[in-house]
Structure formats: structure tokens, C-alpha cells
C-alpha positions in Angstrom: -77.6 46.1 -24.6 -74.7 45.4 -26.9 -71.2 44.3 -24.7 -68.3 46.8 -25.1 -65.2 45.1 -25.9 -61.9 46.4 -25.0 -61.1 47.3 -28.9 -57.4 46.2 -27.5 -56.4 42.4 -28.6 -54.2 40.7 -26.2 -52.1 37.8 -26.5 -53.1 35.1 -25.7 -51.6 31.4 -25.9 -50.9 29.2 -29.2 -53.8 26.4 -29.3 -57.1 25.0 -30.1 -59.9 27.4 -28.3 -63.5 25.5 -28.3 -65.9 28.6 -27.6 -69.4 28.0 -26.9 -72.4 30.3 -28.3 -75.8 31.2 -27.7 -78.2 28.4 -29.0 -81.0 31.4 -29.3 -80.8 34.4 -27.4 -77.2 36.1 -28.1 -76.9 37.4 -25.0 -76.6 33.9 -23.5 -72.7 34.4 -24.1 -70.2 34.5 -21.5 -67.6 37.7 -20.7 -64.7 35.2 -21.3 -66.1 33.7 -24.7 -66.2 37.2 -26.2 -62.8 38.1 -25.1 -61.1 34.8 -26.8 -63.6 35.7 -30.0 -61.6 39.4 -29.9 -58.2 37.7 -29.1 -57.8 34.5 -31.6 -55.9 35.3 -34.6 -58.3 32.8 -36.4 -62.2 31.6 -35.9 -63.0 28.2 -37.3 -67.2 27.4 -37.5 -69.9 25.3 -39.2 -71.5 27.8 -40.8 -69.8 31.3 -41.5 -73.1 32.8 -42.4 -74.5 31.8 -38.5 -71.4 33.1 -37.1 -71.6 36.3 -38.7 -74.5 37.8 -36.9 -72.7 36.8 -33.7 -69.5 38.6 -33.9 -71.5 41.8 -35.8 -74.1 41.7 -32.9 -70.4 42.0 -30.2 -69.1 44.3 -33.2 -66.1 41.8 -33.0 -64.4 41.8 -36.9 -62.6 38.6 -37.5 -62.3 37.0 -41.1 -64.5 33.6 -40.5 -63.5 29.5 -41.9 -65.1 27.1 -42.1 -65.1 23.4 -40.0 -67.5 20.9 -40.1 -69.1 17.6 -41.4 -67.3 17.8 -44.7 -64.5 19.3 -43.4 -61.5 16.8 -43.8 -57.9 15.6 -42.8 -56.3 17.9 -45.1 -58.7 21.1 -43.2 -57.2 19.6 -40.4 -53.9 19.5 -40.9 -54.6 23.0 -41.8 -55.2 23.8 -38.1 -52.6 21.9 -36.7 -50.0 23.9 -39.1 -51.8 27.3 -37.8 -51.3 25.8 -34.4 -47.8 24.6 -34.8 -46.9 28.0 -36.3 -48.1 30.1 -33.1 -51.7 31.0 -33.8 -54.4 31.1 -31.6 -57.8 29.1 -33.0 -61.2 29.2 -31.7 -63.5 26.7 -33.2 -67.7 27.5 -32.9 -70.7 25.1 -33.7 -73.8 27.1 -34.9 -75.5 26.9 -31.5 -74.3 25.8 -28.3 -70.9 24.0 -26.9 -68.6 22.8 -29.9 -68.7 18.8 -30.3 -71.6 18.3 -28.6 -73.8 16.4 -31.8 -71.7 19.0 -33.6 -68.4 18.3 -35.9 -65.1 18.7 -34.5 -63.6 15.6 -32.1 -61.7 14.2 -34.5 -60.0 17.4 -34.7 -59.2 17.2 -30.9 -58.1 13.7 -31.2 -55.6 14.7 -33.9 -54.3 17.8 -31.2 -54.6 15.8 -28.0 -52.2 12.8 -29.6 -49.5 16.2 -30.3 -49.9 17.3 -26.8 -51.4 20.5 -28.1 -52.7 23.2 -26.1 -57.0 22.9 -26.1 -59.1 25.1 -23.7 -63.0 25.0 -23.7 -65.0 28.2 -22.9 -68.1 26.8 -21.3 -71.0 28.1 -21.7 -74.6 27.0 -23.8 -76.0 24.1 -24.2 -79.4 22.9 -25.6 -78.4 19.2 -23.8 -78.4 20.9 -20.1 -80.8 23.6 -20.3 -83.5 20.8 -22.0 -82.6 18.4 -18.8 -83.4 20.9 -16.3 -86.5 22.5 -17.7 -88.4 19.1 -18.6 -88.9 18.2 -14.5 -87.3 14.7 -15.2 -84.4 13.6 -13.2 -80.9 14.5 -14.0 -78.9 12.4 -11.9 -78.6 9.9 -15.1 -78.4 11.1 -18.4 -78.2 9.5 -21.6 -77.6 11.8 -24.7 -78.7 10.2 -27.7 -77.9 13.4 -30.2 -80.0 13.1 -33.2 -81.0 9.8 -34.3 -80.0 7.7 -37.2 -81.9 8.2 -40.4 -82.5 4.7 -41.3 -85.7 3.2 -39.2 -83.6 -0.2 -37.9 -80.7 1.8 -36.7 -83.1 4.1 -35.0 -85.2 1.6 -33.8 -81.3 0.3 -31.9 -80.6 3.3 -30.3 -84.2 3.7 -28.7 -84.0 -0.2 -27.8 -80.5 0.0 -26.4 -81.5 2.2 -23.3 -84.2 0.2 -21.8 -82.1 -1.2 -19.4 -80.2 2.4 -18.5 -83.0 3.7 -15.7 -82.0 6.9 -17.2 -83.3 10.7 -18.5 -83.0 10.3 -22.8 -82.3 13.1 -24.6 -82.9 13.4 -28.3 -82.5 16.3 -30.7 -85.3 16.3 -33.1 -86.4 18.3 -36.3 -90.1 19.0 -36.7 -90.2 17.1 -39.7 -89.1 13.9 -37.6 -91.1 14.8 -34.7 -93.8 12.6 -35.0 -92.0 9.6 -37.2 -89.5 9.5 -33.1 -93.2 9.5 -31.1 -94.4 6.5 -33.2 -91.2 4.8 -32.6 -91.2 5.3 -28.6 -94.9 4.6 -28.0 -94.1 1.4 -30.3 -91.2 0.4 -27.9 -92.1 1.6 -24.5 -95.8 2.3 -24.9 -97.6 5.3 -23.2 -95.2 6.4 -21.0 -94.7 10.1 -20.1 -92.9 12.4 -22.5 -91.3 15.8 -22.5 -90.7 18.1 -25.5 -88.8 21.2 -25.1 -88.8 23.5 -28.4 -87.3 27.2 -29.3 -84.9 27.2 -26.5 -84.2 30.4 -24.8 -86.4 32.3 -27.9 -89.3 34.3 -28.2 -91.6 31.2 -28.3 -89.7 28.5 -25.8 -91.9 26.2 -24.8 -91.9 22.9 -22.7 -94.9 20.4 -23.3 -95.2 17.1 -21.0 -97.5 14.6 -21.4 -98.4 10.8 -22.2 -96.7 9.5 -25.5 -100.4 9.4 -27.1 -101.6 13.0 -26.2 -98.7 14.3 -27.5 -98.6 12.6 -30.8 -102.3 14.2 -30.8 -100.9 17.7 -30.0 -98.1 17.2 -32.9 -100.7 16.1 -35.3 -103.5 19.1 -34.6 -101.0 21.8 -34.0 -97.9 21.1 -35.8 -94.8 21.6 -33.2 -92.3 23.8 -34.9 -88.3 25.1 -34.3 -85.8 23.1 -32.7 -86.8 20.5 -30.8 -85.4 18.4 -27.9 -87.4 15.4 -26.3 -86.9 13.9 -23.1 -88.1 10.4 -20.9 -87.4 8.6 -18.8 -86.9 5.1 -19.1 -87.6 3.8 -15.4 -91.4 4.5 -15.8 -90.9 1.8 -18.5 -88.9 -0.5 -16.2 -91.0 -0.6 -13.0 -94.2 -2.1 -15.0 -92.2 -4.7 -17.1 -91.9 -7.1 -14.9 -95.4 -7.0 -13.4 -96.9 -9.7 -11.1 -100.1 -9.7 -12.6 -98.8 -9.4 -16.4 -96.8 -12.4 -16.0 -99.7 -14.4 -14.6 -102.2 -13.4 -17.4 -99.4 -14.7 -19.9 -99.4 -17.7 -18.3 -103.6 -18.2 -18.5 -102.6 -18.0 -22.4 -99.9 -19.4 -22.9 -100.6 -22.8 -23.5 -104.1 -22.0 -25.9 -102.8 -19.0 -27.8 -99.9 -17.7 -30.2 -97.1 -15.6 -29.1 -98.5 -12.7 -31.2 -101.6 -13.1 -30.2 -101.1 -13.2 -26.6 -98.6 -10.0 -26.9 -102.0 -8.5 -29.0 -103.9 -8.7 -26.0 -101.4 -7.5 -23.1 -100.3 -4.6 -25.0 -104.4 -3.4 -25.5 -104.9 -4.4 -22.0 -101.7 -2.3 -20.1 -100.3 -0.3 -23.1 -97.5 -1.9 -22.5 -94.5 -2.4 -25.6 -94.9 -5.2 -27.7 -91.3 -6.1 -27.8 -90.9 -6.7 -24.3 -94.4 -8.2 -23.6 -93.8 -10.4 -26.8 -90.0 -11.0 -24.8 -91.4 -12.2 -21.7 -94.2 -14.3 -23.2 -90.3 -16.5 -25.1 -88.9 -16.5 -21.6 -91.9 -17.9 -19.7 -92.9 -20.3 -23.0 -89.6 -21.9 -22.4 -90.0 -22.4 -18.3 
């Protein structure tokens, strides 16, 4: 059922509005969201196209512009002037809460250092709603966003967060899918994984299971829509440092290569090469 807005527009304060939208299902938008959509007397979003369907679905009519990657200083400087002059703006990503792996911060830096009015409407967010589904704890989360394009800067980000005992979050395309599950098996080996696809559609779905079974499930069936994965790195933590690893290294040490011995352990406990290959430096040099 379609939410009938008071057709009346009232006034509401000069400033930077950052309202966010369904990231699936449009009726995952809140009462207050739709009133500052009916209210602002202009509606900034990534794609005008996306937005479109939104305010025709609330029957809200409100002439769309556009913000985002590309947008530049000049676009907003535009805003500020709109701001400076009394208008109300609202500023939408496509899907979900504005700025969140979505354009638009450097815009709120440039209105913060004026000490200009900016209110966020809460509401969707692919980052949350993934956490809570995927059974992993939440009381340490690091968001990763999307991840670089370049394999080396990739490989950085997923490195970086070994040490974190945290929940990582990625946002993933299904063409990338399987490129990110080679790249975590290869640095944390075959730890538990959950995927979270299609959020609050028709065909949501959560998958969990070992690195290696899913890369198998991606492969057979390819996993469509948009895609968040999730793990967490303390399963990878509490088996690093491993009594009877570190005494096997040491049987080898002394007869075999570095890459060799790192060969073996990973086969043996499926353990990451990086770190086995890390620990076999540390206790070389002892």
C-alpha cells in the first residue's frame, strides 16, 4: 500500500538533508524520510533515473539533480550557494544511507567547516542489515566498502585486518565474486564465510559456509544481484599461533626451504601461506 502524504509542504529549516532509501524493497522507508522528500525545495542523488521510481512510487513530484562520483567543487559550491540562499537540500545515494561507500563527504566537509545546518534521516542500510543476518558477531565491525580494483591494493586491505579480531564487511559485484573468494582463501585459508545477496528482495538470500565450498557453490551456480560478504577474522587468529604448527616448522627448518616448508603446513592445516611463510622468518631467525 502506497503512503499518503499530506499534499501540504511545510517549511522546514535552510540546510544539507542526508535522507536514506530503501536498498530493495521501497517500503523500507521511514515516515520522516518521506516528509523531508515532500518538504525540500531541492533533491540532490546519484542517479536521477533510480530516484525517480522512488518519489513516483510516494507520488512525491520534485524536479531531481544530480551528485555523485564526478560531481565536483564547482557542483558543490552549487549547494552551498542553494544553502546560503535559504533552500532546503536533501541529498540520496541510489540505495541505502547517503555516504556510506556512496559519494558525498566531501560535500559535508565543505558545510561542516561553514557551520552549516546538516541533519541525517536514518534509516537503510545494506552494511547493518548484512551484519545482523550473517550470525557473525557484531560487536566489532570493520567495513571495508568495495574493494580496490587493482589486485596489490586489494590484496592490502584484506591483509590489513588480520590483526582486528573483527566482523569484515565487503560489498561485492557478482562479477568480482569469485576473483575476492580466491583472495581470502589465499590469505586466511578455509575459514568460514558468509554471503548475503538481494537484500530485502524477492530472492534475499544468506549462504554460510567454508571459503572452499563456497567458491564451489559460486562456480556451479553462479551467485547473482548485489552481494555483501562477511568473516570473521578471529577464526583466523586463534590457529596462527598454534603449538603444534610451530613445532613442525621447527622439525624442517633446518633441512628444507622457506617455501617449501610453508608448501607443506598450508596442505597439512589449510592454513594461509603468508602467515605460515611469516612465522617460519620469525622462528628461522631464533
Amino acid at each position: 500500500m502506497k503512503y499518503e502524504h499530506k499534499k501540504m509542504q511545510d517549511k522546514i529549516e535552510a540546510g544539507l538533508y542526508l535522507v536514506a532509501t530503501p536498498i530493495g524493497n521501497l517500503e523500507d522507508i521511514t515516515l520522516r524520510a518521506l516528509r523531508i522528500l515532500n518538504c525540500v525545495d531541492k533533491i540532490y542523488c546519484e542517479d536521477t533515473r533510480v530516484t525517480k521510481k522512488l518519489l513516483n512510487y510516494y507520488q512525491i513530484e520534485k524536479k531531481l539533480y544530480r551528485y555523485n562520483d564526478y560531481s565536483n567543487k564547482d557542483d558543490r559550491e552549487i549547494i552551498l550557494q542553494d544553502i546560503l540562499n535559504g533552500l532546503s537540500v536533501a541529498i540520496l545515494s541510489d540505495a541505502g544511507t547517503p555516504l556510506i561507500s556512496d559519494p558525498g563527504y566531501k560535500l559535508v566537509r565543505a558545510l561542516r567547516d561553514r557551520d552549516i545546518n546538516i541533519t541525517s534521516i536514518p534509516g537503510p542500510s545494506a552494511l547493518t542489515s548484512s551484519a545482523v543476518l550473517s550470525g557473525l558477531p557484531t560487536d566489532k565491525i570493520y567495513f571495508i566498502g568495495f574493494l580496490p580494483n587493482t589486485m596489490s591494493k586489494r590484496k592490502i586491505e584484506l591483509e590489513k585486518v588480520k590483526i582486528l579480531n573483527t566482523t569484515v564487511v565487503i560489498f561485492e559485484s557478482s562479477k568480482k565474486l569469485s576473483k575476492t573468494l580466491d583472495e581470502i582463501k589465499n590469505i586466511y585459508g578455509n575459514i568460514h564465510i558468509t554471503i548475503v545477496r538481494e537484500l530485502t528482495k524477492i530472492f534475499e538470500e544468506v549462504i554460510s559456509a567454508k571459503i572452499e565450498e563456497m567458491i564451489k557453490i559460486s562456480s556451479e551456480n553462479k551467485i547473482r544481484g548485489e552481494i555483501v560478504v562477511l568473516f570473521n577474522t578471529s577464526q583466523f587468529d586463534c590457529i596462527v599461533d598454534n603449538v603444534v604448527v610451530e613445532a613442525e616448522i621447527r622439525k624442517l627448518i633446518n633441512d628444507l626451504p622457506l617455501k617449501q616448508i610453508t608448501n607443506i603446513i598450508h596442505t597439512k592445516h589449510n592454513l594461509p601461506k603468508k602467515k605460515i611463510y611469516d612465522l617460519c622468518l620469525k622462528l628461522k631467525k631464533q
